[in-house]
C-alpha positions in Angstrom: 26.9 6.4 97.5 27.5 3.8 100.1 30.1 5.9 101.4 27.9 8.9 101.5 25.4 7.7 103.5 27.8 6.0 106.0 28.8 9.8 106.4 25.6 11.0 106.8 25.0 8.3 109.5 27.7 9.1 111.7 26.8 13.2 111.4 23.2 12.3 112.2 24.6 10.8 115.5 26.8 13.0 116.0 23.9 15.8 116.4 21.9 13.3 118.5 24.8 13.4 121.1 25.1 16.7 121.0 21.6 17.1 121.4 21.4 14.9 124.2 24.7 16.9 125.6 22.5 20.1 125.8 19.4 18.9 127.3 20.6 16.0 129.3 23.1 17.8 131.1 22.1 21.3 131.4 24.6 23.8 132.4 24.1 25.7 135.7 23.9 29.2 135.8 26.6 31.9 137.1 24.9 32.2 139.9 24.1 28.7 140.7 27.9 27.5 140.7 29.0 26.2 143.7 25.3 26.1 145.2 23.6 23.4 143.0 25.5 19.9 142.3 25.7 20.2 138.5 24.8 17.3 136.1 28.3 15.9 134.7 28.8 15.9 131.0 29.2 12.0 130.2 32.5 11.0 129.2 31.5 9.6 125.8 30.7 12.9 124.1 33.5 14.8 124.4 37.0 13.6 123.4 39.5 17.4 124.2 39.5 19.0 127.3 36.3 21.5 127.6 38.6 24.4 128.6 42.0 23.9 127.2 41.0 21.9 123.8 43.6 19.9 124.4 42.6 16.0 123.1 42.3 13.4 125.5 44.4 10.3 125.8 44.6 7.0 128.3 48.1 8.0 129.5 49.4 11.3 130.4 46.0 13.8 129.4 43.1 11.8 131.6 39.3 13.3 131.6 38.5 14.4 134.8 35.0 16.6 136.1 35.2 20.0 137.7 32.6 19.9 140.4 31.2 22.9 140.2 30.1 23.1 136.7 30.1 19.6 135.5 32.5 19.9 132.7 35.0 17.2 131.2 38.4 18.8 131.7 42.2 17.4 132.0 44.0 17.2 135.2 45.9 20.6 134.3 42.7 22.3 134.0 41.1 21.0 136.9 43.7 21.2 139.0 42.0 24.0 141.6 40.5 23.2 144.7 37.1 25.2 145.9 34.7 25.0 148.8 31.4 23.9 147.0 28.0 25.1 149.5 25.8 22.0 148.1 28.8 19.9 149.4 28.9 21.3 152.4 31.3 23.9 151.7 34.0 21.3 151.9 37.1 21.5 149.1 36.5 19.6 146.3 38.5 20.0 142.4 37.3 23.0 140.2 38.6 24.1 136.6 40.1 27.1 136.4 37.7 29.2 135.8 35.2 28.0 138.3 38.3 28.3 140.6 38.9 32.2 139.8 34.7 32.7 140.1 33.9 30.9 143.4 37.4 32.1 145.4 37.9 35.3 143.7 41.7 34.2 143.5 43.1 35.2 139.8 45.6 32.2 138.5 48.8 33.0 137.8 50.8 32.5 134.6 54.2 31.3 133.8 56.5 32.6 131.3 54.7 30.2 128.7 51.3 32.2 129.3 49.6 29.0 130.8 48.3 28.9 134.4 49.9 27.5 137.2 48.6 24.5 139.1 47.7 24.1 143.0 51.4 22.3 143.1 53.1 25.4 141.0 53.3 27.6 143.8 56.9 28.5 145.0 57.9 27.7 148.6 59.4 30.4 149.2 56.1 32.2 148.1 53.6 30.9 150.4 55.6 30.2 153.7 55.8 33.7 153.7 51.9 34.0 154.2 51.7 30.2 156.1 49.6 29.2 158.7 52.7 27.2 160.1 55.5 26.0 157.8 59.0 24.2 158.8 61.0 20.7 157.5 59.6 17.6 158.8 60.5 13.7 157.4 57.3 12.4 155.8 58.5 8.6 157.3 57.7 5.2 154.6 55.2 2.6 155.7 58.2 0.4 157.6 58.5 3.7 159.4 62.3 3.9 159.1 63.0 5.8 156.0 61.6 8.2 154.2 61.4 11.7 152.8 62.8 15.4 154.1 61.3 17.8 152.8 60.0 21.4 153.7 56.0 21.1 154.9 53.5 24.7 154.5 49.8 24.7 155.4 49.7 28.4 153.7 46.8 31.0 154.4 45.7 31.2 151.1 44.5 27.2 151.2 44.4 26.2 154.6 43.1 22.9 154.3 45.6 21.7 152.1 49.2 20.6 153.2 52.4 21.7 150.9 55.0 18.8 150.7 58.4 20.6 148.9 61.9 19.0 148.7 63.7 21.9 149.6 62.4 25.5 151.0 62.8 27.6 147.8 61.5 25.0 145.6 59.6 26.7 142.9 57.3 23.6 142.7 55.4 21.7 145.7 56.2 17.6 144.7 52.7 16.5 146.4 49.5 17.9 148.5 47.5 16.5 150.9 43.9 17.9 151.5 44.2 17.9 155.5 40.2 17.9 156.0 38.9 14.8 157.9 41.8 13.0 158.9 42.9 12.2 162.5 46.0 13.4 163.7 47.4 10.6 166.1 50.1 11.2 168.9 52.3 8.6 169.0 55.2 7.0 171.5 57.9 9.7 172.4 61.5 8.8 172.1 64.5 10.5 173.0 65.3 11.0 168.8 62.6 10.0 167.3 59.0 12.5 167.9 56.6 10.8 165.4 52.9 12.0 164.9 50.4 10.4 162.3 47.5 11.9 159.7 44.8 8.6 159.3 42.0 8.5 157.2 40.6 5.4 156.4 43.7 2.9 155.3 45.6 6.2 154.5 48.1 7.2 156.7 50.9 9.3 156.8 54.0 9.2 159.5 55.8 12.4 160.2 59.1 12.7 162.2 59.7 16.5 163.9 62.7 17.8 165.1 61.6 18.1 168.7 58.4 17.6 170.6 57.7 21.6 170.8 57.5 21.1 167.0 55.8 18.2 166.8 53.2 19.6 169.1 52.7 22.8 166.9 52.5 20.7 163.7 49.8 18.1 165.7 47.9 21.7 166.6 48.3 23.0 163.1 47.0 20.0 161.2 44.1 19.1 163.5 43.0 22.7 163.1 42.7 22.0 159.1 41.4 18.5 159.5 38.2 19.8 161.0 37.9 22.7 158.7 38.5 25.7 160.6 40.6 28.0 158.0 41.1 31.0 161.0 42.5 30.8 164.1 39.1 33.0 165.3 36.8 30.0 164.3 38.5 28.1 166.6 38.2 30.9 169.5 34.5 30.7 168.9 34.0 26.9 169.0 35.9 26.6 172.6 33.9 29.3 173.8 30.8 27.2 172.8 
């Protein structure tokens, strides 16, 4: 008996959290994604992911909210980038299917049938459709090593810049959302043309080739970093 009504407890409170889950945090309609900040779904009451089903765990499947609709979803599932309107239409992480509704952009599969995150894209792939693409040396905080790699701002996500280790990589290794940052000249050597990205205590030392390039990537990147996604937008504003 005891143990029945333990069990009958825990389903009681079970329904209360549900409860609470459908009128404490309503869920926007169609319509309203992207345009209305939605309510999150609290941590507490949900233990998979909301789109995959996939459980939750403290090491390598982390909760994480899609800011357009407000669910609980892993970082494989969330792993989309939109421009929200009641954010200011600036990127900010989307589940898939919030991705595929606000962009209009359908998510491609691999072989296993399961989508393919913002870093699956081949290099290959989306420097052939890039706002500016070439190999730079992402430099290490003592600014004398570092990495050499192949770097794409692509048309399809403009604001975002593609770090790969090789040009026909079929995976990008990191991304860095390019909006808001500063891009910083700095002293020009004979060997060594070096350019920053700063934002905050983040910053980020590249090393080009030669100045021409540098100068291109400086133009490229500032151009993302203040949000214009087409060289047009950037017509219009000089002529303001």
């Amino acid at each position: 008996q005891d143990a029945i009504d333990r069990k009958e407890k825990k389903s009681e409170t079970f329904k209360t959290s549900v409860h609470g889950l459908e009128t404490d945090t309503p869920a926007l309609k169609t319509e309203e994604l992207g345009r209305r900040a939605p309510q999150w779904v609290r941590d507490n009451l949900v233990t998979m992911c909301m789109r995959c089903k996939e459980p939750f765990n403290a090491i390598t499947r982390r909760r994480h909210h899609c800011r357009a609709c407000g669910y609980v979803v892993c970082a494989r599932c969330s792993d989309y980038k939109a421009e929200l309107q009641y954010d200011g239409n600036r990127p900010n992480r989307v589940c898939q299917e919030c991705y595929s509704f606000l962009t209009g952009h359908t998510v491609l599969e691999d072989r296993d049938g399961k989508h393919r995150g913002i870093l699956e894209k081949g290099a290959a792939e989306i420097s052939s459709r890039s706002l500016f693409c070439s190999s730079l040396q992402l430099l290490d905080k003592n600014g004398k090593g570092g990495t050499r790699g192949w770097f794409v701002i692509p048309q399809d996500d403009p604001l975002v810049l593609y770090v790969y280790a090789a040009p026909q990589d079929v995976r990008a290794h990191t991304s860095i959302p390019l909006l808001g940052y500063q891009v910083r000249d700095m002293l020009q050597s004979e060997s060594r043309h070096l350019f920053q990205l700063a934002q905050s205590r983040q910053v980020f030392t590249f090393m080009a080739d030669t100045e021409e390039l540098k100068q291109r990537w400086m133009k490229a990147m500032a151009r993302a970093a203040a949000g214009i996604t087409h060289p047009e937008e950037e017509e219009e504003d000089a002529g303001l």
